[in-house]
C-alpha positions in Angstrom: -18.5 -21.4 -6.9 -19.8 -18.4 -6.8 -21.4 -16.8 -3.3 -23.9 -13.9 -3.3 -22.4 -10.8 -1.2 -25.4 -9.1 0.3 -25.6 -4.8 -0.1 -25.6 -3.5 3.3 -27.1 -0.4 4.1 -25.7 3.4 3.8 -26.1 7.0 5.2 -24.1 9.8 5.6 -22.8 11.0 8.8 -22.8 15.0 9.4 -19.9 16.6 10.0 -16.3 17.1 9.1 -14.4 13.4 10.1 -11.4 13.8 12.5 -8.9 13.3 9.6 -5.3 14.3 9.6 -3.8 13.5 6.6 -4.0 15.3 3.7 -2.6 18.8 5.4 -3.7 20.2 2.5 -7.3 21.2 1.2 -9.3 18.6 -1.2 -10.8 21.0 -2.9 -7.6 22.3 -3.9 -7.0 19.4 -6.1 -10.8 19.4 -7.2 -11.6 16.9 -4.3 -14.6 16.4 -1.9 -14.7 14.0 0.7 -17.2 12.6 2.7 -18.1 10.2 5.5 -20.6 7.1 5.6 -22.0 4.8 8.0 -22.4 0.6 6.7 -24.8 -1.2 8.2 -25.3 -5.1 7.9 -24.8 -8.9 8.6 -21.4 -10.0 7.7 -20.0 -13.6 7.3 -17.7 -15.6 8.6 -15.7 -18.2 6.9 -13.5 -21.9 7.5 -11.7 -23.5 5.2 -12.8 -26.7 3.7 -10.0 -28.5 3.0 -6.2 -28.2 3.8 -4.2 -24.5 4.1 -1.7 -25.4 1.2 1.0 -23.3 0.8 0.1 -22.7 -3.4 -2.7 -20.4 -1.7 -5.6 -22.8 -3.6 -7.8 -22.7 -0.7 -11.7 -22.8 -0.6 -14.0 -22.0 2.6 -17.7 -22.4 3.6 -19.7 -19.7 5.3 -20.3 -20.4 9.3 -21.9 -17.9 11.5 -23.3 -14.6 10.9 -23.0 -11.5 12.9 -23.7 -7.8 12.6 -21.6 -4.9 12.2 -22.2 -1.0 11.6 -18.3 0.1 10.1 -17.7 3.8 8.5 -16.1 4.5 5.3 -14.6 7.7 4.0 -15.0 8.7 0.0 -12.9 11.0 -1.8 -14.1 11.9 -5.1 -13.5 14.4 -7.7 -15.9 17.6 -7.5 -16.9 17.5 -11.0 -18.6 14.1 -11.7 -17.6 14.4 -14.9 -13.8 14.2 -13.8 -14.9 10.8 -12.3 -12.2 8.0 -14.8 -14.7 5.2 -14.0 -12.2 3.1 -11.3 -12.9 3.1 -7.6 -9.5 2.6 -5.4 -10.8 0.5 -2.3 -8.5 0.9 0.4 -8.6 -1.4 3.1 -7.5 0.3 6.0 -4.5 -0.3 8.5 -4.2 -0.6 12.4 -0.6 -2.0 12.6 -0.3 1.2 14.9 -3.6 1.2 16.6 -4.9 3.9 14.6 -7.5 3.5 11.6 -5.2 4.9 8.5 -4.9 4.7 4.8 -1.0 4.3 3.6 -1.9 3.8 0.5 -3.4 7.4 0.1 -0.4 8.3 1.2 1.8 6.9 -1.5 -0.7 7.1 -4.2 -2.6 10.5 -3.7 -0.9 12.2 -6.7 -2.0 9.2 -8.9 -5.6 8.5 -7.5 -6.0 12.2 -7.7 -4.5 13.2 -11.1 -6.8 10.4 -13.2 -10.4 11.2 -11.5 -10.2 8.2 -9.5 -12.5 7.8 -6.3 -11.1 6.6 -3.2 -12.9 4.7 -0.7 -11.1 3.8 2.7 -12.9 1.3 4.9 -12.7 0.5 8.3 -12.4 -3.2 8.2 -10.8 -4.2 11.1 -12.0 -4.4 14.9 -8.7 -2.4 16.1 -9.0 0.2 14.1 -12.2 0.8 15.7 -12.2 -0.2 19.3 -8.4 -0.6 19.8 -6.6 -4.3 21.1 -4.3 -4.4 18.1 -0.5 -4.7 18.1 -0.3 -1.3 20.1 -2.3 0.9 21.3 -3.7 4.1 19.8 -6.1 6.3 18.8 -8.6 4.4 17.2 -11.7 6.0 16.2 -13.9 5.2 19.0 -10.7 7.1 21.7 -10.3 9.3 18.6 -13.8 10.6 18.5 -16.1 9.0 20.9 -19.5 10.9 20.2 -18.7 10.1 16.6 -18.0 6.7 16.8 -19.4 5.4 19.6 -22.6 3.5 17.5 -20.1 1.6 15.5 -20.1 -2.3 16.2 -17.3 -4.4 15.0 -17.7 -8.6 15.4 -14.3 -9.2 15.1 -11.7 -10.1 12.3 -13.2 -13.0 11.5 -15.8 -11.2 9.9 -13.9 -8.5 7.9 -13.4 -10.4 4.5 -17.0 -10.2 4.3 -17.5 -6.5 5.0 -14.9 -5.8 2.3 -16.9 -7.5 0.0 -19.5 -6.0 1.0 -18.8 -2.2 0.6 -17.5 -3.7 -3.0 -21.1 -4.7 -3.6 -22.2 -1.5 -2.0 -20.4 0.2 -4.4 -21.5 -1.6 -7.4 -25.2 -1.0 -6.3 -27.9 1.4 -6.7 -27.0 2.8 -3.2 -23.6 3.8 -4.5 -25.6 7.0 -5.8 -26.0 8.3 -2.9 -21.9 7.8 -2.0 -21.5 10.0 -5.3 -20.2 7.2 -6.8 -22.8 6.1 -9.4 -21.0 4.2 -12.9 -18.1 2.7 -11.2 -16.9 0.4 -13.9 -14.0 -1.4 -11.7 -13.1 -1.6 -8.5 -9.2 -2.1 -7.3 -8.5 -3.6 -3.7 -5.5 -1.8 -2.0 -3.8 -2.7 1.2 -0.3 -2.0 2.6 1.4 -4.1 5.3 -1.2 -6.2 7.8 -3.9 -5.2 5.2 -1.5 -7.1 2.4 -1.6 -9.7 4.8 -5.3 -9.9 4.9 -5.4 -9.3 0.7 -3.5 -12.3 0.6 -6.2 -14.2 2.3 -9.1 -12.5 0.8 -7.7 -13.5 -2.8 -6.7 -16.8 -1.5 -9.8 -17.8 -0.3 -12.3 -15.4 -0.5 -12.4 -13.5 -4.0 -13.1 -16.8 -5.9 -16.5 -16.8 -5.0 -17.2 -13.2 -3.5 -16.4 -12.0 -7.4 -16.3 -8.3 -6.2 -13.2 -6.6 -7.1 -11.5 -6.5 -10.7 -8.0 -6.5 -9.6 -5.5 -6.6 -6.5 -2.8 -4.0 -5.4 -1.1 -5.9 -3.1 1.8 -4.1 -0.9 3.8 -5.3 1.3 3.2 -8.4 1.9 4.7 -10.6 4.2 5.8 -14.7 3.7 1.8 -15.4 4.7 -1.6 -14.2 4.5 -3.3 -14.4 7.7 -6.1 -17.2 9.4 -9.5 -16.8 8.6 -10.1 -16.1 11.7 -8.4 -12.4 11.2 -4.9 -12.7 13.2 -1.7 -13.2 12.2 1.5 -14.1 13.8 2.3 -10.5 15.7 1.8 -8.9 19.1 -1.6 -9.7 21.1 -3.5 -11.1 18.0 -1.2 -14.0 17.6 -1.9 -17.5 18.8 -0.5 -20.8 18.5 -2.5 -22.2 15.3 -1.3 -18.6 13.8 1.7 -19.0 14.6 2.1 -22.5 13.5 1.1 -21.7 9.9 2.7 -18.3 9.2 6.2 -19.0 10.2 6.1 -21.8 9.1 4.6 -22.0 5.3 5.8 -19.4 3.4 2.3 -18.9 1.0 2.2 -17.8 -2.6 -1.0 -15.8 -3.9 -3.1 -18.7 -5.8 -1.5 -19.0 -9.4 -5.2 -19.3 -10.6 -6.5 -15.6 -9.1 -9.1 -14.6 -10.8 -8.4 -11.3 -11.4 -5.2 -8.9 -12.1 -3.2 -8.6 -8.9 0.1 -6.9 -9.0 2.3 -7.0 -5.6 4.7 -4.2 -4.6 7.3 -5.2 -2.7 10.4 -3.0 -1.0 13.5 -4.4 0.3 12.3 -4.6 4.0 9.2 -6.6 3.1 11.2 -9.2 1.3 14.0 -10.2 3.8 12.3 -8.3 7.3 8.4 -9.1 6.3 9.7 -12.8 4.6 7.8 -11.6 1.8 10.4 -12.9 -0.1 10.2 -16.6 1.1 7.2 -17.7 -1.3 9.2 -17.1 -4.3 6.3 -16.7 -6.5 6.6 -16.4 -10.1 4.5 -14.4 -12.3 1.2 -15.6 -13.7 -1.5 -14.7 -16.2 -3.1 -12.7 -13.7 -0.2 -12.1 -11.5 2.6 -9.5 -11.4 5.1 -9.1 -8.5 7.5 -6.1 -8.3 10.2 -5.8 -5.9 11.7 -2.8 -5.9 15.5 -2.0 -4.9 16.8 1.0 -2.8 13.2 1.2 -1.2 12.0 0.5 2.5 8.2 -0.2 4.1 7.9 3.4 5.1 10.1 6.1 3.9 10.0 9.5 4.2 7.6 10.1 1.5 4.8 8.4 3.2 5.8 9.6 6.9 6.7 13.0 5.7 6.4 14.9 2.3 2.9 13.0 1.6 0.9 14.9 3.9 1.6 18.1 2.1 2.3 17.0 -1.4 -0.4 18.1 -3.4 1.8 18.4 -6.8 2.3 21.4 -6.0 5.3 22.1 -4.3 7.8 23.8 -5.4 11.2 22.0 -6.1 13.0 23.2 -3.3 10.0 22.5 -1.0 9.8 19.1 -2.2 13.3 18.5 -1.6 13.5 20.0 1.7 10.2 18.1 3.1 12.4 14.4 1.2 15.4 15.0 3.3 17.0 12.3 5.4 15.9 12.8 9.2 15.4 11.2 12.5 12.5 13.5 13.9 9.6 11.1 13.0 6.7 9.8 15.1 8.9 7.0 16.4 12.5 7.4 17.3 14.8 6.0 14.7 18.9 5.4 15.3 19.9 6.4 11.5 18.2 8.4 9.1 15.5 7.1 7.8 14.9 5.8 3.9 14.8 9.2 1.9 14.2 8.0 -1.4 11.7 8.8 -3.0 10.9 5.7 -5.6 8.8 3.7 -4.1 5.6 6.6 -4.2 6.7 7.1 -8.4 6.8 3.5 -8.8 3.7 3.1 -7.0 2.4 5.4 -9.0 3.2 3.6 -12.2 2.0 0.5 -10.6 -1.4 1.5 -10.0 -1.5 3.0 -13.2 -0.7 0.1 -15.0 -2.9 -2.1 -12.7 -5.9 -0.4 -13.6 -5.2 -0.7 -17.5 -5.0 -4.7 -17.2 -8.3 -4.8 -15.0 -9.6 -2.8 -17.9 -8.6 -5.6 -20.3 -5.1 -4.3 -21.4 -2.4 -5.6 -21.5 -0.4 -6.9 -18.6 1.8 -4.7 -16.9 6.2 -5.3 -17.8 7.7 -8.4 -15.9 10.4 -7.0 -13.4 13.4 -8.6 -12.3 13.5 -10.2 -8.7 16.1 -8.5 -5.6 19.1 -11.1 -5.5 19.1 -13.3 -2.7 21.7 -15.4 -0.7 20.7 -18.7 0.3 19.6 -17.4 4.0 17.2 -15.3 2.0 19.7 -12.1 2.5 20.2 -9.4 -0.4 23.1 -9.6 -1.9 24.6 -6.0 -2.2 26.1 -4.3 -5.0 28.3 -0.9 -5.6 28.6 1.2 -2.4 25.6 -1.3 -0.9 23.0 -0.9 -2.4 20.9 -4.3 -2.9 21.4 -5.7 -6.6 18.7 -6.8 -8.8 14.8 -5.5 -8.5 13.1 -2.7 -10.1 16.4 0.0 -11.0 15.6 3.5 -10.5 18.0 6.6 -10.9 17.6 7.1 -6.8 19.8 3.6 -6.8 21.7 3.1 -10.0 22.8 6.9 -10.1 23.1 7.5 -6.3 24.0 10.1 -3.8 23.4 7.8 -0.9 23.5 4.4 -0.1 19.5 3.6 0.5 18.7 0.8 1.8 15.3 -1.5 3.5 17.5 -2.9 6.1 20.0 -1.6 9.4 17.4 0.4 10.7 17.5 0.2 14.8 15.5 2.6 17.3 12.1 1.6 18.5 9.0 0.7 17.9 8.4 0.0 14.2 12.0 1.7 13.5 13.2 -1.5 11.9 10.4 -0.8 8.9 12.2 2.2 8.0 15.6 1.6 6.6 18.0 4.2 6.5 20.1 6.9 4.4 23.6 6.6 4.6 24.4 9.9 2.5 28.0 9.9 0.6 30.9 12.2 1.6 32.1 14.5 -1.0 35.3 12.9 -1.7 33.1 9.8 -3.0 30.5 12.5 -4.9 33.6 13.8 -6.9 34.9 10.6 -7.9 32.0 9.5 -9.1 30.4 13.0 -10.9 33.6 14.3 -11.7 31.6 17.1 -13.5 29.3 18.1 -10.4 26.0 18.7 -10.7 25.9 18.9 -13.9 27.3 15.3 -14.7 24.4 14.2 -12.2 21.7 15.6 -13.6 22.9 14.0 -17.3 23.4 10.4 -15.9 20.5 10.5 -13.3 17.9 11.4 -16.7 19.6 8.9 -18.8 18.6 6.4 -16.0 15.5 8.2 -15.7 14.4 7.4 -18.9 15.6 4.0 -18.8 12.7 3.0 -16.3 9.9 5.2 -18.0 10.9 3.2 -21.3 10.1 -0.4 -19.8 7.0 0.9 -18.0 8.6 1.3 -14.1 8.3 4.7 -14.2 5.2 7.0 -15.7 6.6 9.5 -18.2 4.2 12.5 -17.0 6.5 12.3 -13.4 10.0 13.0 -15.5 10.0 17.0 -15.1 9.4 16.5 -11.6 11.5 13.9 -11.0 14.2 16.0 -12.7 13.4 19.3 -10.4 13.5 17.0 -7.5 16.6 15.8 -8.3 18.7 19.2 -9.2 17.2 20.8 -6.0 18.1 17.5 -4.0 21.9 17.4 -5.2 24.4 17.8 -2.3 25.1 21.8 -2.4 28.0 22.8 -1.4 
């Protein structure tokens, strides 16, 4: 049944937000961005009947209770540039700090079709701190700034999603410089997958906000609708009790496109791989080999990639390393297929919410019986979404082995080969790499994994990423 998701209230705030990531200028890429204060009375929600595992679940509203969030909009300059699809990105605090991964990864993609980006501070941590760490959330972050800005609790956030949905399907969305959205796509990496599984589980079927779901990184469960989930000091024992131990599919009735991107570390670390959910009418899950939950796209190159860098640059800013925010024993992940199949992803997600067609089935990782990958040549996991990073490789790359601390085991590693194993296997050098590495290229642009407008890049990547000797 459908529920009615009140329009809260808008304005803008003055001044430049504390943001760090892009490094790079907005308007270079004919960007603005802008901040907003949302004002309202969100819901809260409990299940009225049993938290069954095929994710069917339907809720009635309980109590009320008033928030005052921010949101940030990118949007292109030109509103003619504007393609028509707003990318809601619902925030995440794994790290105690309010951030957007998703930008990260898809930037180049968001950016490059005139879509507008929202990012929405959904979630209490994110705003007054107490999640899995501590860090700077916006009110230590920027306390003059922030300081007005109320959050009830988690309990509450499905409904403040919804809300800045309806927001930006309103009148008001004028005055966001978003006016004639014609879809809106949900977006939400690691606890914020978590809490999309929920939200299209039991919320979407009568909220009716968003047209479709990226999903990433999801985990074996969505979390309670009471916002926490089985992980550092927002766990509890009815938490516990149900996401450890019922792997949950996403609802094979969704009601809207939802695709789910999945690396290796998700799948066996995350248990993402424990619902094994088949594809559906409205459903598409892709789990992608060779690739980690963070990598050093999103923790390094992303911040400066603006499309463009040059080759070399590129390369240099992809390489494997250990100097990252948190300290990591091995190299971490250096591929970089998870942000091009992203990419493609997104790009194909937005075409089905549209009303085309549904985006290419993809083959599942292979798994043991213990829910292990099953490894292939030199490694490297077989099965999943094949790119030329893994099926024409100069490393092993992996989602697993990572050790160090903190959220080191998200990472996975690099384990580059030696140069006895690069001449066996490219006996012609470089040049023999370059020829097999674009026939596999192609490969994955031909059944839809890849997008064909990244295959010079890729390619310049690729020659200026080659071992040199």
């Amino acid at each position: 049944m459908m529920m009615e998701t009140p329009v809260p209230t808008v304005r803008a705030m003055e001044g430049e937000p504390p943001v760090l990531i892009p490094a790079y200028p907005l308007a270079s890429v004919g960007y603005a961005e802008q901040e907003f204060l949302v004002e309202g009375v969100a819901r809260s929600f409990a299940l009225t009947g049993e938290r069954t595992a095929d994710g069917r679940w339907s809720v009635t509203e309980e109590a009320g209770a008033p928030y005052v969030t921010r949101i940030l909009v990118r949007r292109p300059i030109d509103p003619a540039a504007f393609s028509g699809t707003v990318a809601v990105e619902w925030n995440n605090v794994s790290a105690g700090v309010d951030v957007s991964p998703d930008w990260s990864l898809l930037q180049r993609e968001l950016t490059g079709r005139g879509h507008i980006w929202v990012g929405v501070s959904v979630q209490k941590a994110g705003i007054d701190g107490g999640g899995m760490v501590d860090g700077f959330h916006l009110k230590l972050l920027a306390p003059d700034r922030y300081g007005l800005l109320n959050h009830p609790g988690d309990a509450w956030s499905f409904d403040i999603f919804s809300q800045v949905g309806a927001l930006l399907r309103s009148p008001s969305a004028a005055a966001l410089g978003v006016a004639g959205a014609e879809r809106l796509i949900a977006l939400g990496e690691s606890q914020s997958a978590f809490f999309l599984v929920t939200y299209i589980n039991a919320i979407d079927q009568g909220a009716q906000v968003y047209d479709g779901f990226f999903v990433h990184g999801r985990g074996a469960s969505g979390v309670s609708l009471g916002g926490a989930w089985a992980s550092g000091r927002q766990a509890d024992d009815e938490v516990r009790s149900v996401l450890r131990a019922v792997p949950e599919r996403i609802r094979d009735d969704a009601r809207v496109p939802v695709l789910v991107l999945q690396s290796e570390t998700d799948v066996v670390v995350l248990g993402g791989g424990a619902p094994a959910q088949p594809d559906g009418e409205h459903l598409r899950l892709w789990e992608l080999a060779g690739a980690s939950h963070v990598d050093t796209y999103t923790l390094v190159a992303s911040a400066r990639d603006d499309g463009r860098l040059a080759p070399a640059e590129f390369a240099e800013l992809m390489k494997p390393t250990t100097a990252l925010m948190f300290a990591t024993d091995f190299p971490v992940n250096s591929g970089p297929q998870q942000h091009y199949v992203g990419q493609a992803a997104l790009d194909a997600l937005v075409a089905w919410a549209a009303g085309g067609p549904p985006p290419p089935t993809a083959p599942r990782l292979e798994l043991d019986a213990e829910q292990h990958l099953v490894p292939g040549e030199h490694g490297i996991a077989r099965g999943g979404i094949r790119t030329p990073w893994v099926d024409v490789p100069t490393a092993t790359l992996s989602g697993l082995g990572q050790t160090g601390e903190g959220f080191a085991v998200l990472a996975g590693r690099t384990d580059p080969f030696d140069q006895q194993t690069l001449d066996r296997l490219y006996p012609g050098g470089r040049a023999d790499y370059l020829a097999r590495f674009a026939a596999s290229l192609d490969a994955a642009i031909a059944v839809g994994f890849l997008r064909p407008e990244d295959r010079a890049e890729i390619l310049a990547l690729a020659e200026a990423s080659y071992p040199r000797q």
